[in-house]
N, C-alpha and C positions, 0 to 999 in steps of 0.2 A: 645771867641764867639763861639759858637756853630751852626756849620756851615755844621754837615755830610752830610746831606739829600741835599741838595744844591751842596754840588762836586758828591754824585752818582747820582742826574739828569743827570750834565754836564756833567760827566762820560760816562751816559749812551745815551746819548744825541749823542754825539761825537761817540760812537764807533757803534753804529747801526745806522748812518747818519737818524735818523729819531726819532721826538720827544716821549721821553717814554711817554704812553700810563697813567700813572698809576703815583699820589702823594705820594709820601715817606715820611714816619717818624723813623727817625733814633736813636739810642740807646741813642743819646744825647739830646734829644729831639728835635730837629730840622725838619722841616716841607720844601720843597718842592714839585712841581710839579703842574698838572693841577687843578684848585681849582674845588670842587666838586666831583671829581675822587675816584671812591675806593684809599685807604690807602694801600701800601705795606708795612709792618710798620718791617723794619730790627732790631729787637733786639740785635745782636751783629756783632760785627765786623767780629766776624769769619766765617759769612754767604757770606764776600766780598770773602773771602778767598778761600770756597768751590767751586764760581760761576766764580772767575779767573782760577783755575787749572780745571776745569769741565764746561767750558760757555756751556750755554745751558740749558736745562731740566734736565737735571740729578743734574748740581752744586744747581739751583733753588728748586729742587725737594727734595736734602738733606738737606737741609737749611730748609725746611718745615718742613720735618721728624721730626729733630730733633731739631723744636720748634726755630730755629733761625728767622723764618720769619712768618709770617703770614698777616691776610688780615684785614683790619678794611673797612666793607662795604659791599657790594653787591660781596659776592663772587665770583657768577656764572657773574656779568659785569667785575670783574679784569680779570678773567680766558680768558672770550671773547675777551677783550681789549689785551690780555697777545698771546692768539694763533696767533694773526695777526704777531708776530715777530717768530714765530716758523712755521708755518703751511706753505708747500712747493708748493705753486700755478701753474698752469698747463697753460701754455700759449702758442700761436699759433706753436713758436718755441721751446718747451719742459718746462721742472717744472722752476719755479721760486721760488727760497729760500728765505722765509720770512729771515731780515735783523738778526736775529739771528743765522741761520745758516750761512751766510754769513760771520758773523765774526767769528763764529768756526772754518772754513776753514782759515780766515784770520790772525789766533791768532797768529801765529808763525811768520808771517812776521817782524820781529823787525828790519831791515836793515830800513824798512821806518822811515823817525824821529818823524814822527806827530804818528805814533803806538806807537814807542819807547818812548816816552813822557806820550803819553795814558794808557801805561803799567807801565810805574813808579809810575804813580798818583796815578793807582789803588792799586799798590804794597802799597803805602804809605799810605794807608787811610787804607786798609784791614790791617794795623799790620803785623810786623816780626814774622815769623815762617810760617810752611809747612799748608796745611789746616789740621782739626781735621779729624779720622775716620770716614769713612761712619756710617750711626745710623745703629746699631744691627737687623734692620727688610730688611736691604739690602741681597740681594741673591750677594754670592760671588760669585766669576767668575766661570764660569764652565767648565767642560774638557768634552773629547769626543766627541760619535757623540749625536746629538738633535734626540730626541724622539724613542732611547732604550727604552724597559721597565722599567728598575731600574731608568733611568731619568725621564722617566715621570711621574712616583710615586713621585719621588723627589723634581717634578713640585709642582705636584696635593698637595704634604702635605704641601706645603710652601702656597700654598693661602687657603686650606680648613681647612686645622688640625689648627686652631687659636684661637679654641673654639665653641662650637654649644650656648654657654649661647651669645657671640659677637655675630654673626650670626641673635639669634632670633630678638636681638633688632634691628637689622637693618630691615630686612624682615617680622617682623612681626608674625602673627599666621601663614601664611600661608605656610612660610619656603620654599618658592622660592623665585632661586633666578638666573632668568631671567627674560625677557623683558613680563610685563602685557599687555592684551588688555583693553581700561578702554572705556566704554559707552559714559562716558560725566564727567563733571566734579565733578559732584556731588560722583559719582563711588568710594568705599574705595579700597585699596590698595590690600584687601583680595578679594573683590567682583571681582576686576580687575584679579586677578591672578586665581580665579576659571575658572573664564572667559575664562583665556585662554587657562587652560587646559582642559575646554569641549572643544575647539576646537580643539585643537589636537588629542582629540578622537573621533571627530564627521570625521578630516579631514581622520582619519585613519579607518572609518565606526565600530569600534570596537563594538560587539557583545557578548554578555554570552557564556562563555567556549571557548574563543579563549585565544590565548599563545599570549601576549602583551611581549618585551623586551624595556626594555630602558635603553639605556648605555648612561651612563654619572648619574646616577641617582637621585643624590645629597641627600636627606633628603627625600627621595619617596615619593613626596608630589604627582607622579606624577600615578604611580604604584597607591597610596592609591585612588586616585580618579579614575582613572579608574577600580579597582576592584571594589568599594565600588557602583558605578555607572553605569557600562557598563557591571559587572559579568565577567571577564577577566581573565585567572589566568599570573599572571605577575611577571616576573622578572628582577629585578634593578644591574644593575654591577656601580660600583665605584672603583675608587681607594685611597678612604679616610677613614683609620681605623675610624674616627670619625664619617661622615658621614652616615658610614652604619650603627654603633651601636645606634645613633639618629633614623634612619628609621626602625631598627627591633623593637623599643621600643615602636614607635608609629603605626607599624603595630599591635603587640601583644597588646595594647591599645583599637587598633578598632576591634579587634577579627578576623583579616585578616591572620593570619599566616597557614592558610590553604590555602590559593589561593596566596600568594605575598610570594618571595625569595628575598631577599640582599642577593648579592655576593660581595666581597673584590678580584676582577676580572680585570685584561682588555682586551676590549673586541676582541681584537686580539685569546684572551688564550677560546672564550666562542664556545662551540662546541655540542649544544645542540638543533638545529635548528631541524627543519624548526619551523620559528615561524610565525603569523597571519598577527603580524602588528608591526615595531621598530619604535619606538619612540629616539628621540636625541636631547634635546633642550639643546643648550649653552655649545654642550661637543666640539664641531667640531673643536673651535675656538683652541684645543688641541695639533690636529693632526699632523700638520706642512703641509707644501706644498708638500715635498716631500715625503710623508706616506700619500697624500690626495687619492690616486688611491687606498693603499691597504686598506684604512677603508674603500669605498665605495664598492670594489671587496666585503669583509671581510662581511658587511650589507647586500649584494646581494647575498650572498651564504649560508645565516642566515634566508632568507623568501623564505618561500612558491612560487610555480606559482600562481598568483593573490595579495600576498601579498605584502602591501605596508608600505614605509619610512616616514618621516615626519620630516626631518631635518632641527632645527631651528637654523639658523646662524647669528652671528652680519659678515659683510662684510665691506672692506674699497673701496674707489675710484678707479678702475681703472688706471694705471700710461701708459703712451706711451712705458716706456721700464721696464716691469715688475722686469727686474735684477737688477733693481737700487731700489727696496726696502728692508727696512730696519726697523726691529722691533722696534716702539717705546723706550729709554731707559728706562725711568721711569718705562714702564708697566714690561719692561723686569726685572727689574731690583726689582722690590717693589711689582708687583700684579701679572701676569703671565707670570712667568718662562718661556719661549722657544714658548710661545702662538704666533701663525701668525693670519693675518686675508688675506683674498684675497676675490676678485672681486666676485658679484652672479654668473657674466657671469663663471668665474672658476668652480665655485662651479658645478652649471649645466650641465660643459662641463663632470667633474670628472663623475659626479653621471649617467650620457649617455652612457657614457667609459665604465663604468662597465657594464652595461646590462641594465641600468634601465631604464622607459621610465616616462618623467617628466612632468606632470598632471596640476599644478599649483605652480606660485610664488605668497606670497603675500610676501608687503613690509607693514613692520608695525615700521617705522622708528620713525614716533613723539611720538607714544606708551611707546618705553623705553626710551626718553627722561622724560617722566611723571614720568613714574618708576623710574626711578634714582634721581628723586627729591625729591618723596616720601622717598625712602631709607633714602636719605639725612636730607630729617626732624627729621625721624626717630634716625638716629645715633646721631645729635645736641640735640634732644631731652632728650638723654637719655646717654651723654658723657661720665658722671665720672662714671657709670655703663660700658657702653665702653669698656673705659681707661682700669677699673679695671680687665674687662673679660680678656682683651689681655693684651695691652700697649698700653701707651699716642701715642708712636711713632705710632703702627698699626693703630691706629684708625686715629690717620692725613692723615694715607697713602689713607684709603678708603675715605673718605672726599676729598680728591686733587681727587681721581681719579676716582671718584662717581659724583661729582662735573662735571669737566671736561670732562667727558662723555659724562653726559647731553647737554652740551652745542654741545659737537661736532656731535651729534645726529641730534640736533634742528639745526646746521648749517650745515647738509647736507654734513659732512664731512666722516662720516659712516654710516652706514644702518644696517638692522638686518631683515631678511627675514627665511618667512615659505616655505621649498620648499616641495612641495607633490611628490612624485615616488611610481611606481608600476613596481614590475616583473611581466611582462605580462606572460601568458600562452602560452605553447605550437602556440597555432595560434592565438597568439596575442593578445589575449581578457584580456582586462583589471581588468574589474569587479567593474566598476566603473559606475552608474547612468549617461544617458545622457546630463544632465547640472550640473554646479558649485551648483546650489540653489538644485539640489536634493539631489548630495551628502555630501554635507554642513549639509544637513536634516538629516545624519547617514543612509542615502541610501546605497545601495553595490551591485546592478547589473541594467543594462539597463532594 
């Protein structure tokens, strides 16, 4: 009788003292769980095997990878339904470990008999032998110290270098690939990310014949619009051989290669300042915590007296005792390398510390929730293309984590905020219009 689906309920049932969330269909055909539920539908046994030596998001997360699991249904509701057993809740007396952590800490207890019991079951259902290799899109462990130069190239080419042909079909014509601002819903995916790179040049007053920088530059989708718009001459730092040679091609394309540079740079090494106005969308999240004081020193000793920042950051929750955080595995692990995220409030205090003086936050949180949907259309749309750019395994990775993003976006579980800074002048003059709406308007003095 064919009965798998039905012992990894009770399995799971039993060991996260709390009913799974999510109906399983198992390689035998076998159907449990709640009726109506997304489908986590286990194709083989050896995904039990990953998720006993790795409980958690990482055993789950290879098991995706590599095609051992997947979802029949409303992705983005399993993913929802799935973060309540991971996601660490913050309560009067400090975090509360969704019941998956919980038994990650508890896995090793085998002297209790009702675990000891719990762990044979699953030993027995997962099949003899060790689990299989992590899938080939996994970043091996790494040595040294986090965020050297030479590692952080190492970083940057494990999530960027995957292909610019992948890339396009995910993002589109527009070949960003950060958080859109979108009007309303009507709003296309490209109209949304114009969007919101006039604002970034509106938020940075940018003017004809000013020296525009922006590090982190990606595919200079950003460089190209403000030169092409604003008359700027600007230069793009990356540290993705691929990247830059997609953006010089489509600089020399729009007949820009007189006012726009790609450099194959980081921006630690860029010594070329003073510049008008730096731009930074979605490089930040790079830097690490503790290299957050020398990129902001680094950006402040790069602008002009009057010139201003623009750092656009995804940010996580605030925790009561910031030591007890810990980079995601999966991201770390499958999308960015050594990447942190930390609180606005950090961010603001870094970017003060340096010298800067800090103008405006905006929070444009439900924004990249849309955008990361879009992507995701995008990528389902257009899979076995995909597939073929990279691998089947890559293109799972950004689906689970494109996917799960959004979600954690729209629950309020991370944010993504514009923060504005200006090196004031000498005697402190900003050079910034007396209201938000004047300098919103590409204003740039009282």
């Amino acid at each position: 009788m064919a009965d798998a689906a039905h012992r990894i309920v009770e399995l799971a049932d039993h060991a996260l003292s709390s009913p799974f969330p999510l109906r399983v269909r198992a390689w035998d055909g076998s159907e449990a769980g709640p009726p109506g539920a997304p489908v986590l539908v286990v194709r083989r046994r050896r995904a039990l095997r990953r998720m006993l030596w790795k409980p958690g998001e990482l055993g789950l997360a290879r098991g995706w990878v590599a095609g051992d699991l997947d979802v029949d249904g409303d992705l983005y509701e399993a993913l929802d339904l799935l973060s309540g057993l991971f996601w660490e809740r913050e309560e009067p007396d400090g975090p509360r470990p969704g019941p998956a952590a919980a038994l990650r800490r508890t896995a090793g207890a085998l002297r209790d008999p009702q675990t000891y019991r719990l762990a044979r079951a699953a030993l027995a259902l997962a099949g003899p032998g060790l689990p299989p290799a992590p899938p080939p899109e996994e970043v091996r462990r790494r040595t040294g110290i986090a965020h050297t130069r030479p590692r952080d190239k190492a970083a940057i080419a494990h999530h960027y270098d995957v292909g610019n042909d992948f890339y396009a079909l995910i993002l589109g014509s527009s070949m960003v690939y950060s958080c859109a601002v979108w009007e309303d819903e009507r709003t296309t995916l490209e109209e949304a990310q114009r969007a919101k790179l006039d604002l970034v040049c509106r938020k940075l007053g940018l003017r004809p014949g000013q020296r525009l920088l922006d590090v982190g530059c990606g595919w200079g989708s950003m460089v190209l619009h403000a030169a092409e718009h604003y008359g700027v001459h600007a230069t793009g730092v990356t540290l993705s051989t691929e990247q830059a040679a997609y953006a010089r091609k489509r600089i020399a394309e729009a007949g820009l290669t007189d006012r726009i540079e790609i450099r194959v740079q980081d921006y630690r090494d860029v010594k070329d300042g003073p510049y008008d106005a730096i731009s930074s969308i979605g490089m930040a999240e790079h830097v690490g915590s503790d290299r957050y004081r020398e990129y902001a020193q680094t950006l402040f000793s790069l602008l002009r007296p009057g010139g201003r920042l623009l750092n656009h950051q995804i940010a996580r929750r605030p925790m009561r005792d910031e030591q007890a955080y810990r980079i995601d595995e999966f991201i770390d692990r499958y999308v960015f390398p050594d990447g942190e995220l930390s609180p606005v409030g950090s961010t603001v205090s870094r970017l003060e510390e340096a010298g800067f003086e800090v103008r405006d936050v905006e929070a444009l949180r439900e924004h990249y929730g849309r955008t990361l949907r879009a992507w995701v259309r995008n990528l389902e749309g257009a899979w076995g293309a995909a597939a073929k750019a990279t691998s089947a395994g890559r293109a799972r990775v950004w689906r689970l984590y494109m996917a799960a993003s959004a979600v954690a976006f729209e629950r309020n579980r991370i944010g993504v905020n514009q923060v504005l800074a200006v090196r004031t002048a000498a005697d402190g003059a900003a050079g910034l219009p007396a209201t938000r709406t004047a300098w919103l308007s590409g204003g740039t003095t009282p």
